[in-house]
N, C-alpha and C positions, 0 to 999 in steps of 0.2 A: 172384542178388540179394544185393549189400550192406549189410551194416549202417552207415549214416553217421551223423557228427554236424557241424554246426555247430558251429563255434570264433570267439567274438568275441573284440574284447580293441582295447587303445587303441593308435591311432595314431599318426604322427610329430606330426601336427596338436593331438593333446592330450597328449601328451608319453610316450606310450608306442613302440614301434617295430612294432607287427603289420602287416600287410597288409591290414587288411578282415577280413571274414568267411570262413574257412579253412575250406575244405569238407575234411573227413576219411573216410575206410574204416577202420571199429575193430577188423575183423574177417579184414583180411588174412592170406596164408600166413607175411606175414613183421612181423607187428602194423599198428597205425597207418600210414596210407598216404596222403598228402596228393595231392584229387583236383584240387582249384582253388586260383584266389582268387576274392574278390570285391571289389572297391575300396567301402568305407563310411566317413564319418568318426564315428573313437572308436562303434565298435561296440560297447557295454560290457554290453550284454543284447539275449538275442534270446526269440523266441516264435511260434511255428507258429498258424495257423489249424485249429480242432477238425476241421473239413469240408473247407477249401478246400485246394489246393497254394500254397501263402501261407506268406512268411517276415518278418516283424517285428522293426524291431530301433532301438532308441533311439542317437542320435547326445549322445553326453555332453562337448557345449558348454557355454558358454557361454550360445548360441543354440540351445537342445536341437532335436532332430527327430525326426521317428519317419519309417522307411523302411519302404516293402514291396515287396519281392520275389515274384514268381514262382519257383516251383520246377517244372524240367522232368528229364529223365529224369535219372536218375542224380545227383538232386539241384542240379544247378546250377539255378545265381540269375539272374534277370534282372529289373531295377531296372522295378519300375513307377507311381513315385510316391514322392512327398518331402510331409513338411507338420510343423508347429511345435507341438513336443511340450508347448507352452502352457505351457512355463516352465523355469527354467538348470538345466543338467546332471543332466537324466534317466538315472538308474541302473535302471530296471527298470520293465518291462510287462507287462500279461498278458490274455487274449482271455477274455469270459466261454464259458463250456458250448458256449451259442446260435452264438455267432461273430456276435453281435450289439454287441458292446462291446469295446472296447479301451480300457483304465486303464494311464496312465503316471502313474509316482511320479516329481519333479521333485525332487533332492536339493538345489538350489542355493539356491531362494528357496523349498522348500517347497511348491510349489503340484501338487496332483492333481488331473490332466484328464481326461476321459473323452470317446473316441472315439466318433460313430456308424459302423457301417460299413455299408454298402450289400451287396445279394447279391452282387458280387464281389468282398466283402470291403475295401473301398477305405474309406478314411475318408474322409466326406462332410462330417460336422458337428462341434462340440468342447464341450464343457462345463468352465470353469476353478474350479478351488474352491480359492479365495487360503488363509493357515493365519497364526498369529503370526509377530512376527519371531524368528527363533531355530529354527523347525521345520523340518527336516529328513525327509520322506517319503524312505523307503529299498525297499518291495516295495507293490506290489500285486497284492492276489488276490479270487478269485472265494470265500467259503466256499459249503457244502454247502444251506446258506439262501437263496442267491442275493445276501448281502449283500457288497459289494464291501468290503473290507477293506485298510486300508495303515499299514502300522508307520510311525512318527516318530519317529524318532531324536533328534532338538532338542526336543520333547515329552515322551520319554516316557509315550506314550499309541497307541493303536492308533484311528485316524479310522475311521468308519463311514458307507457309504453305502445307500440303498437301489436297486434299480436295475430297475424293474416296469415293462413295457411299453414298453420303451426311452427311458424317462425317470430320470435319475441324479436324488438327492436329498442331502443329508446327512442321515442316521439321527435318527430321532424321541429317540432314547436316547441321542444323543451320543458322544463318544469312551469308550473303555475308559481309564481312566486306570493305568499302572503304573508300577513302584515305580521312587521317586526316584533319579536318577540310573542306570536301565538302558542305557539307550541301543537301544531294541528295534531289529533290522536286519532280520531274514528269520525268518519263520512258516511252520509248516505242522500241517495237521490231519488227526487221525486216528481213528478211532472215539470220538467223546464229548468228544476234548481238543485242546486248541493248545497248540501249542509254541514257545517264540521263545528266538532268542536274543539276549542282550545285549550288544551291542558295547563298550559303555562300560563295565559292571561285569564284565564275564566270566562273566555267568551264562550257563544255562538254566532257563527256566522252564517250567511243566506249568500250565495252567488249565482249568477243566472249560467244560462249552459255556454257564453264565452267567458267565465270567470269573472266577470265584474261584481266586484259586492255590493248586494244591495238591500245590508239590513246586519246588525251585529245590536249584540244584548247581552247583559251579563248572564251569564245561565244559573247564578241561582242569585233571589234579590236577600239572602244571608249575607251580617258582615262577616268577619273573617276569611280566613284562606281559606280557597277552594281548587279542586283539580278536577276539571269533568274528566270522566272517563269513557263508558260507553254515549254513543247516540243510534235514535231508530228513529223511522220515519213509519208512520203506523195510522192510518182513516187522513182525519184531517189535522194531528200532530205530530210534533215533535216531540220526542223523548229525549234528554239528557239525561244523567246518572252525574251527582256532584259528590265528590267524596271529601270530606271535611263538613260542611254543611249535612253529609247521610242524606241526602234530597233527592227526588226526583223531580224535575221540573219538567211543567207541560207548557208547550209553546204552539201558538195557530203557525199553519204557514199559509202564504212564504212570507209574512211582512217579519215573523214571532214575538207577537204579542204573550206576552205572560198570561199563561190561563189559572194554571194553578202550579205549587210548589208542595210536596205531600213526604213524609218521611217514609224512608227507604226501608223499615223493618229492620236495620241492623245497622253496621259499620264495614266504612269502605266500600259501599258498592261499586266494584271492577264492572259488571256486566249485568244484562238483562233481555229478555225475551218476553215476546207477545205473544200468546196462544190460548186462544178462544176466547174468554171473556176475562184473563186475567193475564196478570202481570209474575214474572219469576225473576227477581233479584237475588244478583249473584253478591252477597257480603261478605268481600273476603278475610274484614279482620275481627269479624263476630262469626266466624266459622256455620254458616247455613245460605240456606234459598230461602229467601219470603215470598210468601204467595201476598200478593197486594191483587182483590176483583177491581175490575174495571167498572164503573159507572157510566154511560155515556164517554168512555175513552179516557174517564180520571182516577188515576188510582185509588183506592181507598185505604183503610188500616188493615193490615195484613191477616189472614184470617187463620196462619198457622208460619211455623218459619221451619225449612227439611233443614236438619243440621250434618252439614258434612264440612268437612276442613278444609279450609283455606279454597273455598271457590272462587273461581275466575272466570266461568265460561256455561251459560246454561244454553243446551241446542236440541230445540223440544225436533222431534225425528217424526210427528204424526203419528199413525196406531198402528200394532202389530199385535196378530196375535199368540195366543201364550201357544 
């Protein structure tokens, strides 16, 4: 049994050069091992089904879409359905608990739709929820509350939905509005608090679970510009992903105390994932994945780098076998 992951990332069609969805082995005798391809257009987030053998992955057009995949042994894909991610240049998805919903955040004009899916996980029906002009949705996630949640980057605010009985709403309570000029990209939560970070000011910030802030830092102590991109929440840190700086920075929570700041293995890191004892950084404009081990939860110097083009999205899927 292999450990794999799925590798997206843009295509010639959106101006990157990847191949589609790049099935990988992370666990090889001799590292990283590239088992396929998969032809997709501008792959730029992917996202597994909780239940099914299901893979998902937003096409970041123009004409957004969302694709899904069958996954058969050994991980390979087989295309089973295409449909319109209900608004331009979707950058990121996610399935609720149930495998009941599917939320795409639509970066182009802003608009979040939500998928019905059927028992074999197929998207059936769409819900579009338009936003001002200027708004920018960048993640969508499920929180622990079952309220659907999606950062806005062109806002400045974190949009809320409710989503009870398989019927989407916008939140009685409205959006979280935060501080001027953040630029929020990608959240994650973890005992009691949420964490985002800021693309636009270089923060990160700490809020408890009625949204009061209670802890901002810069996310990487490099001078010059920086734009965090990815964040995870992983043991007892925080992960940010700085692009400008190429950094990873490690932060305690919830107060995020600076633990350490360690290079990224590449340029631009878009994305990155946690799986097992190490680190997979997505570099999208030095065209590979870095493997960076884990020490005690701190990255180290990268102990080989998969090269594939223009990644944006590593989503390790666990083991299957050949």
């Amino acid at each position: 049994m292999a450990e794999i992951a799925y590798i997206g990332g843009y295509t010639p069609d959106t101006g990157g050069t990847g191949a589609g969805i790049v099935l990988a082995e992370l666990d090889g005798p001799h590292g990283p091992a590239r088992l396929g391809e998969t032809a997709a257009p501008g792959p730029s987030f992917l996202a597994v089904h909780p239940a099914l053998p299901l893979l998902y992955a937003v096409g970041e057009a123009e004409q957004g879409t969302v694709e899904v995949f069958a996954r058969g042994t050994g991980g390979t894909l087989s295309p089973l359905g295409r449909c319109s991610s209900g608004g331009s240049f979707p950058c990121h998805l996610a399935v609720n608990p149930a495998g009941t919903l599917l939320a795409v955040a639509n970066y182009g004009d802003g608009t979040v739709s939500v998928h019905g899916l059927d028992d074999a996980g197929l998207p059936v029906d769409a819900r579009t929820f338009p936003n001002r002009e200027g708004a920018h949705a960048h993640q969508a996630t499920f929180g622990p509350d079952g309220v659907l949640y999606v950062t806005d980057l062109g806002a400045d605010e974190v949009r809320r939905f409710t989503a009870e009985g398989g019927r989407v709403d916008p939140h009685p309570g409205g959006p979280v509005r935060l501080a001027p000029g953040m630029g929020p990209r990608h959240m994650a939560w973890a005992d009691g608090h949420w964490y985002v970070a800021g693309e636009l000011d270089g923060t990160v910030r700490a809020y408890d679970a009625d949204w009061r802030e209670t802890a901002v830092v810069p996310a990487s102590a490099a001078e010059g510009e920086n734009h965090p991109s990815h964040l995870e929440v992983h043991g007892p840190f925080v992960y940010v992903a700085n692009r400008g700086p190429d950094t990873i920075a490690v932060l305690s929570r919830p107060g995020l105390e600076r633990v350490a700041e360690v290079p990224c293995g590449g340029a631009w890191p878009r994305h990155f994932a946690v799986a097992g004892e190490r680190m997979y950084v997505a570099n999208q404009n030095s065209g590979g994945v870095a493997v960076l081990p884990l020490e005690g939860g701190i990255p180290q110097e990268p102990e080989e780098v998969f090269a594939t083009g223009t990644p944006s999205c590593v989503l390790p899927a666990g083991r299957a076998g050949h």
